[in-house]
N, C-alpha and C positions, 0 to 999 in steps of 0.2 A: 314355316318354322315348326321345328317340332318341340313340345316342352319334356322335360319328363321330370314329374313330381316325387319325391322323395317318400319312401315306407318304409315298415320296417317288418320284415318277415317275426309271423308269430308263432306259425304252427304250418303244418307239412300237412295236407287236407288229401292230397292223393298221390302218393307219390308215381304210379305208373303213368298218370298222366301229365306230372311233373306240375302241379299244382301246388300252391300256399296261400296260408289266409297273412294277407298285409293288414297294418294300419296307417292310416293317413290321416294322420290331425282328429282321431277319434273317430273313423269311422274305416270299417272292416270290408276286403271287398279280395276275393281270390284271385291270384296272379300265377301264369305262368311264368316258371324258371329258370327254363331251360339255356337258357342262354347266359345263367351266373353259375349254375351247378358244374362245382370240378370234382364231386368226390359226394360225399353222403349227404341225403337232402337235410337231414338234421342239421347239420351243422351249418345251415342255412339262418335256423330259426336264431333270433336274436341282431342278426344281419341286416343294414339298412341300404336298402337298394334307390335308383332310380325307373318306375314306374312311367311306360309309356302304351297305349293301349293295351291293359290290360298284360303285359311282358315287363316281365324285371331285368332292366337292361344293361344294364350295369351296378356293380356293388359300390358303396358311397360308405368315408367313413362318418360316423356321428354328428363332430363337427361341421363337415360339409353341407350334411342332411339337415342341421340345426337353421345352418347360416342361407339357406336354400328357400326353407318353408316363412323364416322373418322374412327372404325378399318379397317371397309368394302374398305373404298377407299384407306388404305395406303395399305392394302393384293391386291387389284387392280393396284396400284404403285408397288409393288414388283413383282408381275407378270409379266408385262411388262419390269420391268428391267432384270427380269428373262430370257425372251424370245429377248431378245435384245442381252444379253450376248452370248445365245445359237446362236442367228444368226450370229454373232460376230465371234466365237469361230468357227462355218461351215464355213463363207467367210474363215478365216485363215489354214484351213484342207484341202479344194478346191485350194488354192495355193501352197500349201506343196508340 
């Protein structure tokens, strides 16, 4: 399965090599764009895309991106309760 995380183009870092700096939930990491760019990479910047290794692989609008990153953190919340439980359930088998 592949996921691809939502960003949001901030700035145009090279354009020959078709390069942008994204943000994802506060942290900043360069993406290729090649595969969203129809016309001037500028018009890029502002643009929230879907991020999959390191490629912007499709453009996403706001809303999409919003309702995308909520799922992303409440599956990260279930995780952890997941693995809480488990450790939970080992402390209690270690006493047994």
């Amino acid at each position: 399965m592949c996921l691809g995380i939502p960003g949001q183009i901030i700035a145009i870092t090279d354009a020959e090599r078709m390069a942008a700096l994204a943000e994802v939930s506060g942290v900043r990491r360069e993406v290729n764009v090649a595969c969203v760019a129809e016309g001037p990479l500028e018009a890029l910047v502002g643009q929230w895309v879907l991020i999959h290794v390191g490629f912007a692989m499709s453009l996403i609008d706001e809303d999409e991106a919003a309702k995308t990153l909520e799922a992303l953190r409440d599956l990260g919340e279930a995780q952890e309760a997941l693995e809480q439980m488990a450790a939970g359930d080992a402390a209690l088998e270690g006493r047994a």
